[in-house]
N, C-alpha and C positions, 0 to 999 in steps of 0.2 A: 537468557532463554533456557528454560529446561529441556533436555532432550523427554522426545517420545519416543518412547520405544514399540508403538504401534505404527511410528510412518514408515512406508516400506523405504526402502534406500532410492535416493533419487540421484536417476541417469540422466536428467536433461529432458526425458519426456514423461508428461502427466502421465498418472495412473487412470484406466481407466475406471469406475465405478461400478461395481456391479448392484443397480439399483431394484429391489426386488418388492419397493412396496409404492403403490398406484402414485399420481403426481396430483396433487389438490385442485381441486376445481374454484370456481369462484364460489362456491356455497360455502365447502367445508375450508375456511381458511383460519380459522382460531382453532386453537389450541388449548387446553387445558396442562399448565405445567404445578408439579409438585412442588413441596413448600423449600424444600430443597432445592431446587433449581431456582425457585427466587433468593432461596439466601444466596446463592452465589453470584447469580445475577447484581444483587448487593452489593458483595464484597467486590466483584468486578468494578463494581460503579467507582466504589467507593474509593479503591486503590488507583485510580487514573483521578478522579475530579480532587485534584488536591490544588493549594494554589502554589506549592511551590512548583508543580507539574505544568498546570494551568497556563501560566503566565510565559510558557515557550509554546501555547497551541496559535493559529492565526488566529487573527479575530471572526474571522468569518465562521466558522466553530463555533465561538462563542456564542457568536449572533440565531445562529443556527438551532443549540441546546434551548436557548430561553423560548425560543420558532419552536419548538417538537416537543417542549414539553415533556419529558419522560420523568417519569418515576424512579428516583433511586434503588428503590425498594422491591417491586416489581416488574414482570418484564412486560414489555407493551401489548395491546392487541393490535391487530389488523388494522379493526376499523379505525383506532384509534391516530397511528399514523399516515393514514390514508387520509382523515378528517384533519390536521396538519400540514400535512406536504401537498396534495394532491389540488388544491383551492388556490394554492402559491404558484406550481409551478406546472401542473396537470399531470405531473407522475405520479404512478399510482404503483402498492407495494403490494406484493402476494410473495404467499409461501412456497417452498419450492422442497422439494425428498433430495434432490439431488447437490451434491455438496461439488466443487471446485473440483471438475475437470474437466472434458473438451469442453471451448470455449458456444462451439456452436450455435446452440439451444438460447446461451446468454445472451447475445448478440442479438438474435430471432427476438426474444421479448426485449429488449434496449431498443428495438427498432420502433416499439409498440408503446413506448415510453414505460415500460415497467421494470420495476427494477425489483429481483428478487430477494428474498432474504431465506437462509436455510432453515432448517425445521429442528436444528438440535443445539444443544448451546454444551461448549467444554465441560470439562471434571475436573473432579478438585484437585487432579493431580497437574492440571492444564493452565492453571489461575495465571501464572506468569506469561505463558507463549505457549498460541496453540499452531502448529501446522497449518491447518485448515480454517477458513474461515468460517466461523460459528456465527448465530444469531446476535450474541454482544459484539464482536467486530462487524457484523451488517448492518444493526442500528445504529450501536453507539458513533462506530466509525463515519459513516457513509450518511446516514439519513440524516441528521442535523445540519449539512451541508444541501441536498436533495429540499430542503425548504426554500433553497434562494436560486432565483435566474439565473445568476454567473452557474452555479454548477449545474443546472437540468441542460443549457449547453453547451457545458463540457461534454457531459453525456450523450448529450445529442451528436456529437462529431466522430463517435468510435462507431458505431453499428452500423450507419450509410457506405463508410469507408470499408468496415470489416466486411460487408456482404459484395462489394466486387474488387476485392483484392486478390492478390495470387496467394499462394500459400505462404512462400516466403514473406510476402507482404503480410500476411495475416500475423504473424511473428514476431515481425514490428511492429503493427498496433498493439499485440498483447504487452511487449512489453512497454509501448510506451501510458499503453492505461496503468502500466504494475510502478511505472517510476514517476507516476505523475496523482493520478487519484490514492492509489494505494500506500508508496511509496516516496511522495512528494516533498518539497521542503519549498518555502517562499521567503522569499527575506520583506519583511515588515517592520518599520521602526529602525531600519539600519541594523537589524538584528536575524539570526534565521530563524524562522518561526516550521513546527510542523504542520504540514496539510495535510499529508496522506494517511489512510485511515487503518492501513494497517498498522502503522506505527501507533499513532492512536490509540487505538483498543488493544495494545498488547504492551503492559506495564515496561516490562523487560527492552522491547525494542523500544520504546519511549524512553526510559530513563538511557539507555546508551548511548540511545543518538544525541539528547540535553548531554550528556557525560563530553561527548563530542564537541560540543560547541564551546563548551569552556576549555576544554584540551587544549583548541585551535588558539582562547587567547591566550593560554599559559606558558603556552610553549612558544608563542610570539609567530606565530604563522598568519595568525590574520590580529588587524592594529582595528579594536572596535572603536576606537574614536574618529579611523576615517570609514568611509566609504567600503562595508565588508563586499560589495560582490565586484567590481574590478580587481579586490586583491585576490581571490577567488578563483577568477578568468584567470587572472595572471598563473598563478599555481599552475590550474588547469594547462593552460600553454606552453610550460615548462617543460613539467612530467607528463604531456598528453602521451609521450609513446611507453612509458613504463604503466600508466595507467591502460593503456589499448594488452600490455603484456603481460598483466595480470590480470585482466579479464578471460583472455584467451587462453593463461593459464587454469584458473576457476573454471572456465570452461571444459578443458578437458577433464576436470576432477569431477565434475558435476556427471560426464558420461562414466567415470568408474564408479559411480555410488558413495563419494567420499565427501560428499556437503549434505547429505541429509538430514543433520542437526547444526545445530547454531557451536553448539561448542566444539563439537570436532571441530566444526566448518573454520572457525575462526584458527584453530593451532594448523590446520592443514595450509592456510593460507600465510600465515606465519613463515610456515617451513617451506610454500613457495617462495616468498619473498629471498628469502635466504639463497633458495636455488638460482632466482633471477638476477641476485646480485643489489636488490634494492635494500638499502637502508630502510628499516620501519623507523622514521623520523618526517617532521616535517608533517605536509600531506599526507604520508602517509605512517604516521606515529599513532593512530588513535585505534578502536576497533572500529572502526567506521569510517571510511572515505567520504567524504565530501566533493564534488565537482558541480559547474557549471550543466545544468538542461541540454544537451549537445545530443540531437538524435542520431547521429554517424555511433558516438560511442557506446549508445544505448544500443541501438544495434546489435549490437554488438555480444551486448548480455545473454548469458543462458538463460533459459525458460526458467522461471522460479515458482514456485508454489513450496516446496518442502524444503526449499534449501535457505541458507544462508545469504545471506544480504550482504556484501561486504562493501558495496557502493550505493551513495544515495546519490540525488540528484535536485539540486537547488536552482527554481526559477527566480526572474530578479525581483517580478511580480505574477500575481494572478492572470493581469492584462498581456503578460509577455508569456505567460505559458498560452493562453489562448493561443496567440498569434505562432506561438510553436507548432502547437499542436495542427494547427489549419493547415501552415505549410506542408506537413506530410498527409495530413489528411482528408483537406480539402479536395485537391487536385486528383485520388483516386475517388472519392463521393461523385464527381461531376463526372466521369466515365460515362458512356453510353449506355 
């Protein structure tokens, strides 16, 4: 990931936005973008749809791209992913001024089945990893999945849940939509496939996290001839408490402003390790952690939008993140 050097330093709480131009109505929702923003929209495409990349996305993705139809070349309109998603699964997409911060407003239209997408797309200095999600991570990532039933009820279970939660609670759905939609990983084929769309649409965290799965068989941590998610679990159950102690660690670095970028982020966590005494081997040898879907340790997580990722989190299936996801979020939905 490249650093930006325009994200302010991140303490653990979102920035708020100072939004200072009107929010689009249902008329004005196209856009007119310069030939420049298409060619980079391009070369975005073009550097994630490879097949050596391809071939670690879930299939559901795939099924998804050939469903939505996008243009390599161009970036979409409105109506046109509207005329796509919307006949499949009755979500419907509009444009939004406001980029990734209080969650509030998102929730508000999630409830309504609409699911936004933001109004500016990265720079050329951004093509690797942007901060913030832009217009190619909201399409590319998110909307090709938004064509099938399994994910419009994924989405359907954060916003009923998020509008009568406590705030602490609200904390926990955020991050469990950032380690599950966003941030996701499924195993398919006895292999870990990506789901999350951040990783997705951001070249850099995609190639790391694939960097990561062959880590794991090189270095003999997980045996891909048997069964990869009990050996997984098992890890997980080992190191759960060194795993919970550098979260908690990361944690507090996230409140000093010292995960703001991916490459600090990563030597800072480094030099915790060291401090905590853990071996970077094993589980935890790669840039990237791997664990089992476990919402206690999710939990757990600090607020992420500008920081560093140093844990992902792998369900065994699609059908099992559901049944995840329900359990915490069913039982506050059916509240009074």
């Amino acid at each position: 990931m490249t650093k930006n050097q325009h994200a302010p330093a991140y303490t653990g709480d979102i920035a708020a936005q100072q939004v200072t131009s009107p929010e689009y109505s249902k008329e004005n929702q196209e856009l007119s973008f310069s030939e420049e923003q298409h060619a980079i929209w391009a070369d975005l495409f073009a550097g994630v749809y490879q097949p050596y990349l391809l071939e670690h996305l879930c299939a559901e993705w795939k099924t998804g791209m050939d469903l939505l139809a996008l243009d390599p070349l161009r970036i979409p309109t409105v109506s046109h992913l509207n005329g796509r998603i919307t006949p499949r699964t009755g979500w419907s997409i509009e444009r939004t001024v406001v980029r990734y911060t209080l969650a509030d407003d998102w929730y508000k239209k999630f409830a309504q089945r609409v699911f936004l997408i933001t109004d500016y797309l990265r720079t050329r200095d951004q093509m690797e990893f942007t901060p913030e999600p832009d217009m190619f991570h909201d399409i590319f990532g998110h909307l090709p999945f938004l064509t099938q039933e399994f994910y419009a009820k994924i989405e359907d279970k954060f916003a009923p849940a998020y509008m009568k939660a406590t705030q602490e609670e609200r904390e926990v759905i955020k991050r469990l939509a950032w380690y599950s939609t966003e941030f996701g990983l499924v195993v398919q084929e006895n292999r870990f496939k990506v789901f999350g769309a951040g990783i997705i649409s951001g070249r850099k965290e995609l190639t790391r996290t694939i960097m990561e799965f062959y880590r794991l068989g090189r270095d003999n941590v997980i045996d891909f001839s048997q069964p990869v998610f009990p050996q997984l679990q098992s890890h997980f159950r080992v190191n759960r408490d060194n795993l919970h102690r550098i979260i908690d660690g990361v944690n507090s670095l996230h409140q000093k402003g010292q995960m703001s970028s991916a490459d600090e982020g990563w030597n800072v966590v480094l030099g915790l390790y060291k401090k905590l005494g853990i071996d970077p081997d094993g589980m935890f040898g790669g840039e990237v952690i791997l664990a089992p879907f476990d919402i206690e340790t999710i939990a757990r997580i600090p607020k992420t939008v500008y920081a560093f990722n140093p844990m992902l989190f792998v369900c065994e299936s699609l059908e099992e993140m559901d049944i995840l996801l329900d359990s915490y979020l069913k039982p506050i939905a059916m509240r009074a």
